[in-house]
N, C-alpha and C positions, 0 to 999 in steps of 0.2 A: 599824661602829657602827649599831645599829638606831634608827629615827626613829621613837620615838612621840609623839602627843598624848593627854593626858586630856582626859578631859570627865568632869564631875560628870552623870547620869541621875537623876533624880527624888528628888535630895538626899540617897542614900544609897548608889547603887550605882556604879561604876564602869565605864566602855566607855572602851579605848582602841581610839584609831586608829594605823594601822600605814601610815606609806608604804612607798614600792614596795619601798626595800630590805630593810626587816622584811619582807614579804611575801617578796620570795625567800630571805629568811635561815629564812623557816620551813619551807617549801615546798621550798627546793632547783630551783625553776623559774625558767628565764630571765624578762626584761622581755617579750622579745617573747610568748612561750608562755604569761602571763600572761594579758596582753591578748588574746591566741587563744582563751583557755579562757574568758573574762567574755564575748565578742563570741558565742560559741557556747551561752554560758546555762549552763558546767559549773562559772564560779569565781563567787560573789558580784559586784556591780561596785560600784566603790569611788564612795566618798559627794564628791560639790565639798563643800570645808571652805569655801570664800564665795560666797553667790548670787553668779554673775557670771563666779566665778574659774576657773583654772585648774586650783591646787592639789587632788590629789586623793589618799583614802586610805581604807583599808578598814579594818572593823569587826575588830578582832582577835577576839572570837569567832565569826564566821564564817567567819572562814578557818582557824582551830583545828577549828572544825565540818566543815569541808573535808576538812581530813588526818584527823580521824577515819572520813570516811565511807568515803578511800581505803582504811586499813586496817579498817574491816567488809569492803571490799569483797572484799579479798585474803583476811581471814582466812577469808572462805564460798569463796572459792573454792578455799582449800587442803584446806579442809573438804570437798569433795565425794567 
Protein backbone atom coordinates (compact mmCIF):
# COMPACT_ATOMS: atom_id res chain seq x y z
CA UNK A 1 0.00 0.00 0.00
CA UNK A 2 1.60 3.26 -1.09
CA UNK A 3 1.79 6.20 1.69
CA UNK A 4 1.01 9.48 0.33
CA UNK A 5 0.30 12.85 1.76
CA UNK A 6 -1.40 15.91 -0.13
CA UNK A 7 -0.63 19.11 0.27
CA UNK A 8 -2.66 21.93 -1.39
CA UNK A 9 0.47 24.49 -3.27
CA UNK A 10 -0.51 27.94 -3.83
CA UNK A 11 -4.37 27.12 -3.77
CA UNK A 12 -4.67 25.42 -6.83
CA UNK A 13 -2.03 23.02 -7.64
CA UNK A 14 -1.15 19.88 -6.00
CA UNK A 15 2.28 18.10 -4.57
CA UNK A 16 2.12 15.04 -3.14
CA UNK A 17 4.40 13.47 -0.83
CA UNK A 18 5.63 9.88 -1.16
CA UNK A 19 7.05 7.96 1.89
CA UNK A 20 9.72 5.63 1.52
CA UNK A 21 7.55 2.82 0.53
CA UNK A 22 5.89 4.77 -2.62
CA UNK A 23 9.35 5.65 -3.32
CA UNK A 24 10.54 2.20 -3.65
CA UNK A 25 7.21 1.16 -5.23
CA UNK A 26 8.10 3.63 -7.92
CA UNK A 27 11.59 3.14 -8.19
CA UNK A 28 12.01 -0.59 -7.77
CA UNK A 29 15.05 0.52 -5.22
CA UNK A 30 15.86 -0.86 -1.82
CA UNK A 31 15.60 1.54 1.55
CA UNK A 32 19.10 1.21 1.90
CA UNK A 33 20.13 2.12 -1.98
CA UNK A 34 17.77 4.92 -1.57
CA UNK A 35 19.44 6.68 1.13
CA UNK A 36 22.89 5.84 -0.83
CA UNK A 37 21.77 7.51 -3.83
CA UNK A 38 20.26 11.06 -1.73
CA UNK A 39 23.73 10.83 0.54
CA UNK A 40 25.65 10.79 -2.94
CA UNK A 41 23.51 13.90 -4.48
CA UNK A 42 22.02 11.31 -7.29
CA UNK A 43 18.16 10.99 -5.65
CA UNK A 44 16.39 14.18 -4.47
CA UNK A 45 16.38 14.18 -0.36
CA UNK A 46 13.25 13.97 1.17
CA UNK A 47 11.55 16.95 2.87
CA UNK A 48 10.94 16.56 7.38
CA UNK A 49 7.13 16.87 7.15
CA UNK A 50 7.52 18.71 11.15
CA UNK A 51 10.20 21.16 11.94
CA UNK A 52 11.83 18.92 14.64
CA UNK A 53 10.62 15.73 13.50
CA UNK A 54 11.54 12.60 12.23
CA UNK A 55 8.98 11.88 9.72
CA UNK A 56 10.36 12.07 6.28
CA UNK A 57 9.08 12.16 2.60
CA UNK A 58 9.72 13.05 -0.79
CA UNK A 59 8.17 15.28 -3.47
CA UNK A 60 6.49 12.80 -5.91
CA UNK A 61 7.46 14.86 -8.77
CA UNK A 62 10.90 14.62 -8.15
CA UNK A 63 11.31 11.46 -8.00
CA UNK A 64 8.93 10.86 -11.29
CA UNK A 65 11.64 13.40 -12.52
CA UNK A 66 14.18 10.95 -11.43
CA UNK A 67 13.04 7.72 -13.28
CA UNK A 68 12.50 9.92 -16.29
CA UNK A 69 16.06 11.07 -16.33
CA UNK A 70 17.12 7.38 -15.81
CA UNK A 71 15.27 6.50 -19.02
CA UNK A 72 16.87 9.63 -21.18
CA UNK A 73 19.73 8.19 -19.83
CA UNK A 74 19.35 4.81 -21.30
CA UNK A 75 17.58 5.74 -24.25
CA UNK A 76 20.94 7.97 -25.42
CA UNK A 77 22.81 5.48 -24.77
CA UNK A 78 21.06 2.88 -26.76
CA UNK A 79 20.94 5.56 -29.21
CA UNK A 80 24.61 5.71 -29.82
Amino acid sequence: MQQTVNHSYNGSRRKRLLRLRGVQELTGLSRSYIYDLVNRGLLPPPVTLVPGGTSRAWVEDEILNFIDQRIAERDQEVGQ
